[in-house]
N, C-alpha and C positions, 0 to 999 in steps of 0.2 A: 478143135479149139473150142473152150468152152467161153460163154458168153456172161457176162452179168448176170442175167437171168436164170442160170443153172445155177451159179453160187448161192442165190435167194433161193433157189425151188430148192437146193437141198438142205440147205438151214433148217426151209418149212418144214423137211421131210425129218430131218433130226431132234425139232423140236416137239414135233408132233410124235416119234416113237419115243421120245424121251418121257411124256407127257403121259403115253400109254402105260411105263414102266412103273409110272408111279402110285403108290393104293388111292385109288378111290373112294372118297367119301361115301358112305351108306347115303341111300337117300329116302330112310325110312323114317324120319324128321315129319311126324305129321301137328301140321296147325291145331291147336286146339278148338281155335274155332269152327273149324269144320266138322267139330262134335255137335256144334252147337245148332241146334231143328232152328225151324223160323218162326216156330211159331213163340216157343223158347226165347227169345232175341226180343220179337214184341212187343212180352213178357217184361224183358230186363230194361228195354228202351223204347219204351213206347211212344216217345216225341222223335223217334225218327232217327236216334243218333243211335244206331245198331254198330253201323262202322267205325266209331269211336269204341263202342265199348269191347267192339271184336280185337280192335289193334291193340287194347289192356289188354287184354283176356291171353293174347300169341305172344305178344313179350311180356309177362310177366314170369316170373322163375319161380319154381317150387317150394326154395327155401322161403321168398319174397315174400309168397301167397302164406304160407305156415303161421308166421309171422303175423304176418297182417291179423289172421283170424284168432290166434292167441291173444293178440291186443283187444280184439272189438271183443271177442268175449268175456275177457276181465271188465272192460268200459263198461259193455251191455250186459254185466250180471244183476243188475237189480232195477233193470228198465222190463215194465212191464208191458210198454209198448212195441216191445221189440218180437218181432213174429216167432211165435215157439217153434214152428218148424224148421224154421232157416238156425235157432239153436241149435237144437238135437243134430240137425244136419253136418255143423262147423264140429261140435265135439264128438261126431263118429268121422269127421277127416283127419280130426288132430289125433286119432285112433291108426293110422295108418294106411296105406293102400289094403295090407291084405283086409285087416278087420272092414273099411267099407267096400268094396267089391269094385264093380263098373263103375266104368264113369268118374273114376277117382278124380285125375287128372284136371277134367272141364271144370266138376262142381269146386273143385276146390279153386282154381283158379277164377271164375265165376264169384263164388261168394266172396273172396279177397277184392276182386274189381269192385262190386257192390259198396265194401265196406271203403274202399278206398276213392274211388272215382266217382263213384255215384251214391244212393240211401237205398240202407235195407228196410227200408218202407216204403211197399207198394204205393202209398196216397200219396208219397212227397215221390216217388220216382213217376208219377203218371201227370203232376202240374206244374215241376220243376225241370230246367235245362238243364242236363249236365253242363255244357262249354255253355260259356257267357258270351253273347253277342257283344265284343265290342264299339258294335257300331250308337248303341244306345249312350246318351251324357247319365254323368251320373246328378251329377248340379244343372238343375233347371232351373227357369223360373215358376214354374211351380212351386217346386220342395223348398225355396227359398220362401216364397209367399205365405203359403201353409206354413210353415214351422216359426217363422215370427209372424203372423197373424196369431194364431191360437197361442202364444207365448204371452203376446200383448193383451189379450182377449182375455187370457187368463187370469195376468195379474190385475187386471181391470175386475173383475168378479172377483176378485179373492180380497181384494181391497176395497171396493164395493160394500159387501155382505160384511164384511168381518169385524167394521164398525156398529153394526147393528144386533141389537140383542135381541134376542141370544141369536148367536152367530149363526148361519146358515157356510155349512160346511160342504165344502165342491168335492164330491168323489170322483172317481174314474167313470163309473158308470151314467151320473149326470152329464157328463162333457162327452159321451157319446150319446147320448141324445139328442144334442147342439150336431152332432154329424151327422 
């Protein structure tokens, strides 16, 4: 006589060779990011947010990335500030897998995160955060104080001087002097 427990055990055992029967997923799926050296990483996120940019870099898609770097390089064609290498870099990917060789995959997805997530300038990627602390107010009492103080301060000098001839005329670079 068969018990409860036989009718479960062989459920298990029919689900489990049913399960056998069926194709298995490749599991040659590799992360991009684990192209990606450490020193490289560093490199792209130097305030420590390596694992943000690793999680752009694995979900972003081919087509995504393509895109992206077609955009930034119409944006950035007559920015001179914009690093000639990481140029020449974007328009030998938008060339193809075969024409740039190794390494397709990472650099291309790499420089789409850059343009997208972060800046492809190294001085604003080395003193700015990518993700924004939300725990900081944006409205202090500071930025309140400062911005109508030197407001008041202003029209105060500017009405001041501008009865008196000949006028003494307030540039930008005078009122940073006053800071």
């Amino acid at each position: 006589m068969a018990g409860p427990d036989d009718a479960i055990g062989s459920e298990t055992v029919q689900e489990t060779r049913e399960a056998e029967k069926q194709p298995q997923e490749k599991a040659t799926h590799v992360r991009i990011g684990d192209q990606i050296p450490h020193e490289m990483l560093e490199e792209l996120a130097p305030n420590g947010e390596g694992e943000y940019i690793l999680d752009k870099v694995n979900s972003m898609t081919e087509t995504e990335a393509l895109e992206i770097i077609r955009e930034s390089l119409e944006f950035h064609n007559d920015d001179w500030n914009f690093p000639s290498e990481m140029r020449d870099r974007m328009k030998r990917l938008l060339e193809g897998p075969k024409q740039y060789g190794e390494f397709y995959d990472r650099d291309l997805r790499i420089d789409a995160t850059l343009m997208r997530y972060s800046s492809p300038y190294p001085g604003v990627r080395s003193t700015a955060e990518v993700i924004d602390d939300t725990s900081v107010p944006i409205e202090t009492f500071r930025a309140y104080f400062l911005g109508i103080g030197w407001a008041v301060i202003g029209t105060f000098m500017s009405i001041f001087f501008n009865s008196r001839f000949p006028s003494i005329c307030k540039v930008a670079q005078n009122l940073g002097y006053l800071l």
